[in-house]
LOKETOR-794706 format. One record per residue: y, x, z of N, C-alpha, C, O in turn. Coordinates in pm, whole numbers. Last residue first. Layout:
<nodes>
NODE     n_yy     n_xx     n_zz    ca_yy    ca_xx    ca_zz     c_yy     c_xx     c_zz     o_yy     o_xx     o_zz
NODE        Y        X        Z        Y        X        Z        Y        X        Z        Y        X        Z
...
</nodes>
This chain:
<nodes>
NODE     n_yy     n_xx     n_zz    ca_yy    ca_xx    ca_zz     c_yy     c_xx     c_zz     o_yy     o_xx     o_zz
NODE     -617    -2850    -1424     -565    -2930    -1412     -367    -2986    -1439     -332    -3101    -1414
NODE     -838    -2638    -1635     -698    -2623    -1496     -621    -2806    -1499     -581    -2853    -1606
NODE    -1070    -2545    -1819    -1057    -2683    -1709     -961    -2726    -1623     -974    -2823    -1547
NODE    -1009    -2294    -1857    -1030    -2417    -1965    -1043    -2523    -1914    -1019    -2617    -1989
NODE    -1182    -2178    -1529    -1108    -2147    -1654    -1169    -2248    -1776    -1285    -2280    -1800
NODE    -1161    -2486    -1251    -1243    -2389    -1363    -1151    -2351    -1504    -1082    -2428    -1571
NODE     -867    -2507    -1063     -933    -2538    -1175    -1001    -2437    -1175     -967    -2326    -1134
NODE     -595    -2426     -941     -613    -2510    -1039     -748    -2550    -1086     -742    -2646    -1163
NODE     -714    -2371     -590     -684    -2342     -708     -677    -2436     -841     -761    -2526     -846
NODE     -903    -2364     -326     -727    -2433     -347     -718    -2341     -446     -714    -2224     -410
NODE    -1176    -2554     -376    -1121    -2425     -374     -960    -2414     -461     -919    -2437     -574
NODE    -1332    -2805     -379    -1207    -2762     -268    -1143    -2630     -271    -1065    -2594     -182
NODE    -1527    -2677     -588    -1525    -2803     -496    -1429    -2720     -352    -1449    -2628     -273
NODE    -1673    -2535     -800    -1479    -2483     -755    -1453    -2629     -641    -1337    -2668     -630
NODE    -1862    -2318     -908    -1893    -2431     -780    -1710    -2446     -705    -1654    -2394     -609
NODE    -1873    -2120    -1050    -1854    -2275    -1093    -1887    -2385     -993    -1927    -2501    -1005
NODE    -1993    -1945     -860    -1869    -1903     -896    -1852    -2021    -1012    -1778    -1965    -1093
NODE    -2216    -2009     -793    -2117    -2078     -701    -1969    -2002     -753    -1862    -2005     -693
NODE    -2382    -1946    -1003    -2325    -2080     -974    -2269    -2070     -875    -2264    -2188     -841
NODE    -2342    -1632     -957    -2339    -1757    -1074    -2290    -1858    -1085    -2188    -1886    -1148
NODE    -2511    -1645     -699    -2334    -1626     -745    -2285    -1682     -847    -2198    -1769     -843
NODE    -2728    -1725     -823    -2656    -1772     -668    -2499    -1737     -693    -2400    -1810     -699
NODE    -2828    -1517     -926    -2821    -1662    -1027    -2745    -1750     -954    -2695    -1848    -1008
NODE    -2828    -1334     -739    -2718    -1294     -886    -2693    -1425     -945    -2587    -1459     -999
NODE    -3051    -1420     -588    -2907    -1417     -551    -2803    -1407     -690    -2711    -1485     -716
NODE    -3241    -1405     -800    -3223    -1565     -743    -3062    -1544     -745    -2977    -1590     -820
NODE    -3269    -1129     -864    -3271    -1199     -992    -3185    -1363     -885    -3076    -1408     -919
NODE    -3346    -1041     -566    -3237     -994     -653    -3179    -1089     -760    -3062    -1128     -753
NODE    -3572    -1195     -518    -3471    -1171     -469    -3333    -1130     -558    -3242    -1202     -600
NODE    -3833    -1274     -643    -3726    -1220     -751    -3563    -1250     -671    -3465    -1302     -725
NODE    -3945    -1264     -366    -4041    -1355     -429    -3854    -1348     -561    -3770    -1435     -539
NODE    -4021    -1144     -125    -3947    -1068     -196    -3934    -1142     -337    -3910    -1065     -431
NODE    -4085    -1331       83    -3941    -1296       68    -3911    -1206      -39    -3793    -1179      -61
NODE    -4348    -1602       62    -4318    -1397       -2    -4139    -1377      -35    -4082    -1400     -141
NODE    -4359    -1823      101    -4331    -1726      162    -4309    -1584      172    -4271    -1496      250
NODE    -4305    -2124      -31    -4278    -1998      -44    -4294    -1943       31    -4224    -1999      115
NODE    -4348    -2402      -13    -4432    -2334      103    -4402    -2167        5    -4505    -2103      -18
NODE    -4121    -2580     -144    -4225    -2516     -186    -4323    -2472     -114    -4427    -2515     -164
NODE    -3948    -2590      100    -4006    -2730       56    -4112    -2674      -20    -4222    -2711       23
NODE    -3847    -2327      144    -3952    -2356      224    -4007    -2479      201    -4111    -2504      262
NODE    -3707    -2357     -114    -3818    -2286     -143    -3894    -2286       14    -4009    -2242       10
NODE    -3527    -2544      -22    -3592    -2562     -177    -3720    -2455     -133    -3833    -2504     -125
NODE    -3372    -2365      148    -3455    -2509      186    -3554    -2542      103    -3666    -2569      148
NODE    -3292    -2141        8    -3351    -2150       82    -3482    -2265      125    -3605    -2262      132
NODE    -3117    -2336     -182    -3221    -2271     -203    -3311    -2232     -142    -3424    -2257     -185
NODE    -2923    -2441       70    -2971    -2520      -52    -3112    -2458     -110    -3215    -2522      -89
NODE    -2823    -2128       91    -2889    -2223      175    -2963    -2354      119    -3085    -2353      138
NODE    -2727    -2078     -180    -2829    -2010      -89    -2888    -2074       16    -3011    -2072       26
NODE    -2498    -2287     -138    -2604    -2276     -242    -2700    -2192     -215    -2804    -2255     -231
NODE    -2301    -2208       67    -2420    -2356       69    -2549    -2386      -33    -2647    -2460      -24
NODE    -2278    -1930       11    -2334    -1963      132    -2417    -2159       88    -2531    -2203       85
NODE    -2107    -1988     -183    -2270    -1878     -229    -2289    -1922     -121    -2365    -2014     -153
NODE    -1896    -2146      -96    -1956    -2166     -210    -2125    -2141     -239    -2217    -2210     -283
NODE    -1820    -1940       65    -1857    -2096      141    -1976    -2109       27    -2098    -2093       41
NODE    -1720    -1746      -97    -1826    -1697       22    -1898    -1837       50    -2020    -1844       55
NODE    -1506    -1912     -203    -1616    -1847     -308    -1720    -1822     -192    -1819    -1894     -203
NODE    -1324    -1929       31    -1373    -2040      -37    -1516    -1994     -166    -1609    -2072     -193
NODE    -1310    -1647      110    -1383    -1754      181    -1406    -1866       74    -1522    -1885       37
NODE    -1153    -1468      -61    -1240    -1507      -96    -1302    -1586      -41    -1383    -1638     -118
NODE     -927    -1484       93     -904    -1533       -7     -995    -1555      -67     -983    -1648     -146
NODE     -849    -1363      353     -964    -1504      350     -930    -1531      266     -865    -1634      285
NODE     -685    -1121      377     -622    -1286      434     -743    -1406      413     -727    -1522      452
NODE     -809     -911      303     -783     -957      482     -706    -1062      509     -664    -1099      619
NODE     -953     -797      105     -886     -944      139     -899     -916      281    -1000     -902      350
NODE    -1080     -512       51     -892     -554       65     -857     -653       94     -737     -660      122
NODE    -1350     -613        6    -1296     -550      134    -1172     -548      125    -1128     -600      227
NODE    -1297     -713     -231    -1337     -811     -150    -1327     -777       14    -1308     -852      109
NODE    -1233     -463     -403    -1137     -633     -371    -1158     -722     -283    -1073     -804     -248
NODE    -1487     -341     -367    -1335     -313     -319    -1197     -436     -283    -1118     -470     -194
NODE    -1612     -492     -521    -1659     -464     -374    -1538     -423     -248    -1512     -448     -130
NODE    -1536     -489     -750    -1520     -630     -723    -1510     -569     -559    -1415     -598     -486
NODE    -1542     -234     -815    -1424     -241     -807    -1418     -396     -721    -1325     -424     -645
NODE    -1836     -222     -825    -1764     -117     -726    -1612     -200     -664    -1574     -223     -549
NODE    -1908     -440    -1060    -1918     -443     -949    -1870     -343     -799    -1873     -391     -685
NODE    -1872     -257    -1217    -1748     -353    -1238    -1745     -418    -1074    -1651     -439     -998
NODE    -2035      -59    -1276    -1958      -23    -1245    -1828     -127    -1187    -1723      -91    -1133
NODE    -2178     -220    -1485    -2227     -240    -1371    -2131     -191    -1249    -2133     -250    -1141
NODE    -2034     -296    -1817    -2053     -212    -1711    -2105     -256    -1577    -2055     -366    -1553
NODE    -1970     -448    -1993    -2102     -479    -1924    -2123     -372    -1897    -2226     -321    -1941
NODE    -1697     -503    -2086    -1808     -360    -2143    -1938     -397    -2086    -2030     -361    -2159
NODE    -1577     -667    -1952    -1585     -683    -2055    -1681     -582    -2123    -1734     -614    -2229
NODE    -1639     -537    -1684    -1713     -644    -1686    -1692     -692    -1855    -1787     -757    -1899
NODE    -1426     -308    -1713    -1570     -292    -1695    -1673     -403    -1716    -1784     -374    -1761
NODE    -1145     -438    -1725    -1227     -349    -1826    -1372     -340    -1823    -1437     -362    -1924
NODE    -1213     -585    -1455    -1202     -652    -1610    -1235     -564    -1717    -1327     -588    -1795
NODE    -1182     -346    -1303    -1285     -464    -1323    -1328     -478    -1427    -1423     -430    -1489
NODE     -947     -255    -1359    -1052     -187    -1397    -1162     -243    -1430    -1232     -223    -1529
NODE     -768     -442    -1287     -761     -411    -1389     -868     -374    -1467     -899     -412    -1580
NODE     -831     -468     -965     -872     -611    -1119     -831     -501    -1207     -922     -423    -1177
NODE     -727     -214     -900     -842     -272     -906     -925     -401     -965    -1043     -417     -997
NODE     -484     -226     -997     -515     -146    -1089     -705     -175    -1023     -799     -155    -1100
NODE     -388     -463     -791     -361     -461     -942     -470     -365    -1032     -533     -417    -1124
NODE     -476     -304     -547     -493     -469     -602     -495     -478     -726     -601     -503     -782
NODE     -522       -4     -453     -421      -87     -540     -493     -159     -618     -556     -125     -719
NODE     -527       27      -68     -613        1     -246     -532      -62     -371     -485     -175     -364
NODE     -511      224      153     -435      163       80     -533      135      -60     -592      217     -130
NODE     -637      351      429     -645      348      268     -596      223      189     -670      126      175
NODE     -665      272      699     -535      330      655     -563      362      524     -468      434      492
NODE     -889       59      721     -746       26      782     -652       99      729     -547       41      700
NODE    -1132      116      580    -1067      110      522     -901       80      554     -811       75      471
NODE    -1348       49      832    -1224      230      787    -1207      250      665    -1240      355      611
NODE    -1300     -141     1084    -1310     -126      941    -1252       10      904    -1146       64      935
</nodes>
């Protein structure tokens, strides 16, 4: 990985985020990309699991269709894929969906 000796600051990288994703900046996504390469403890795995069973799920769905055109609103599906698996909080060691914390 050759991010091993660059240091990323955690904090001021959510910070920016958040600024950006409240603006509907696209830019917001850089900073997420960054956060997700700084986990080296598997903090996002439970979210990864998440998009992984639901993509797969989909997948299946659309060879049950006889889909075969892979390009068939790729982009548009996956984004709708994250989506939901970012409300997909099943075993993810945390309180809760926001407004929902237990």
């Amino acid at each position: 990985m050759f991010m091993e000796g660059i240091k990323i600051n955690l904090e001021q990288e959510a910070k920016t985020m958040a600024v950006y994703l409240e603006q509907g900046d696209p830019c917001a996504s850089v900073h997420l990309a960054r956060l997700i390469e700084a986990d080296t403890l598997g903090a996002f795995r439970p979210f990864a699991e998440a998009l992984a069973a639901r993509l797969s799920d989909h997948l299946k769905r659309y060879a049950e269709l006889g889909v075969t055109d892979p390009e068939v609103a790729l982009q548009d599906e996956v984004y709708r894929l994250m989506r939901f698996a970012a409300i997909d909080w099943d075993g993810i060691p945390c309180e809760g969906r926001l407004g929902e914390e237990v």
